[in-house]
Backbone bond lengths (Angstrom), bond angles and torsions (degrees), N, CA, C in turn:
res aa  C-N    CA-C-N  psi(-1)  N-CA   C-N-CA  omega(-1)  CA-C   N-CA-C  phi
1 X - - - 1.473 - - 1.535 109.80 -
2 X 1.371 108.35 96.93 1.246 109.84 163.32 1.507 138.94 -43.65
3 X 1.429 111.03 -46.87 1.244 139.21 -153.00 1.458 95.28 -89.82
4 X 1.552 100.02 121.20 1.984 114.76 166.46 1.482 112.13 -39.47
5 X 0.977 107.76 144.53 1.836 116.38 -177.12 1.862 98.24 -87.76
6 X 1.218 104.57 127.35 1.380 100.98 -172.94 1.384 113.36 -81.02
7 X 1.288 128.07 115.01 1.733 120.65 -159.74 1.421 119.20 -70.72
8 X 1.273 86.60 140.59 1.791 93.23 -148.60 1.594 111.88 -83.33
9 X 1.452 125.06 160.07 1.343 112.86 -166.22 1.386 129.16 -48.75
10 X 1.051 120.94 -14.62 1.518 144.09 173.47 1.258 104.38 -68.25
11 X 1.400 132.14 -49.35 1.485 125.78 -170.54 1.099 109.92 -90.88
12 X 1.745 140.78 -27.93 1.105 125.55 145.00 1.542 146.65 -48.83
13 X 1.426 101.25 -17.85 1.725 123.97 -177.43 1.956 91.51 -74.31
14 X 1.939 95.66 -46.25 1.992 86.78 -162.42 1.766 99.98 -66.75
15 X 1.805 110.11 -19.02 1.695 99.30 -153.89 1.567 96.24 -82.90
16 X 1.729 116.43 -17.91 2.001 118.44 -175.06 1.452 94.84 -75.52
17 X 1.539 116.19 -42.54 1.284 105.50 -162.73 1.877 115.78 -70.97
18 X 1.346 123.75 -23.88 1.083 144.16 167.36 1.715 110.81 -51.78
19 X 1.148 107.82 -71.39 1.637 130.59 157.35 1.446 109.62 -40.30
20 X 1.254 138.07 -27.82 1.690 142.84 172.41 1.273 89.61 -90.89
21 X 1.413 136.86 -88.68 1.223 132.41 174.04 1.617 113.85 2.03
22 X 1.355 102.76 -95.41 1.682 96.14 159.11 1.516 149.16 -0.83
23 X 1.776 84.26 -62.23 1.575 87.88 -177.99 1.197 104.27 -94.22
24 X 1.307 131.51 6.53 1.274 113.41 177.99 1.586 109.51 -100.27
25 X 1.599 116.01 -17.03 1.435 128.09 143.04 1.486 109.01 -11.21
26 X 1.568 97.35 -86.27 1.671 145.57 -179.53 1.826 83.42 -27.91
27 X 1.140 117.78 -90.92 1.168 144.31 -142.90 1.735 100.69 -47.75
28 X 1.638 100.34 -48.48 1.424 114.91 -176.14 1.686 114.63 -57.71
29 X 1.378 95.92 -31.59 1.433 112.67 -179.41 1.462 117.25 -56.47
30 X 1.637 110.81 -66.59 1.352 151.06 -176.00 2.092 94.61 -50.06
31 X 1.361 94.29 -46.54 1.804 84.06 -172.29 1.309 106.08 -82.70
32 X 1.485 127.99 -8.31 1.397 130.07 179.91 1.496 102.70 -58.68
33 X 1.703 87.11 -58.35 1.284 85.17 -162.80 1.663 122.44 -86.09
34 X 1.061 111.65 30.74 1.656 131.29 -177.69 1.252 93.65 -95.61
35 X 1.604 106.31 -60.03 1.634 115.87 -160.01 1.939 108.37 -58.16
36 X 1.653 103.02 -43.10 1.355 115.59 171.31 1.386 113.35 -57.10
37 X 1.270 123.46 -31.13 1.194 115.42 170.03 1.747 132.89 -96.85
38 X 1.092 94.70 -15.57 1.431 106.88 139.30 1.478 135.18 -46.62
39 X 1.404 105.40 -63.39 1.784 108.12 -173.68 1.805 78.95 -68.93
40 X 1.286 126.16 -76.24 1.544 105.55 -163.23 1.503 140.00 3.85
41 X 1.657 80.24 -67.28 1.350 113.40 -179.75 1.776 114.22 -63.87
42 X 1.249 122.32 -30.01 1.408 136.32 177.52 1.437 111.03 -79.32
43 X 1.721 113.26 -33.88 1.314 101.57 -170.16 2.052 105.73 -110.09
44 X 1.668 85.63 26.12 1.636 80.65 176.18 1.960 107.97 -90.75
């Protein structure tokens, strides 16, 4: 069988959820540093 195995709905669910995982990494990061720059900005 030549032909790539088309990945089955199961392996796309683990590769989005990986990719959310991530951005919600990302995301956690991004509001840290909002919030840090926030109080900054409040306690200048």
């Amino acid at each position: 069988m030549g032909r790539k195995k088309k990945p089955s709905f199961e392996d796309l669910i683990k590769l989005n959820r990986k990719a959310i995982i991530e951005d919600e990494k990302l995301m956690g990061k991004i509001e840290e540093k909002i919030e840090k720059r926030m109080n900054d900005t409040l306690n200048r």
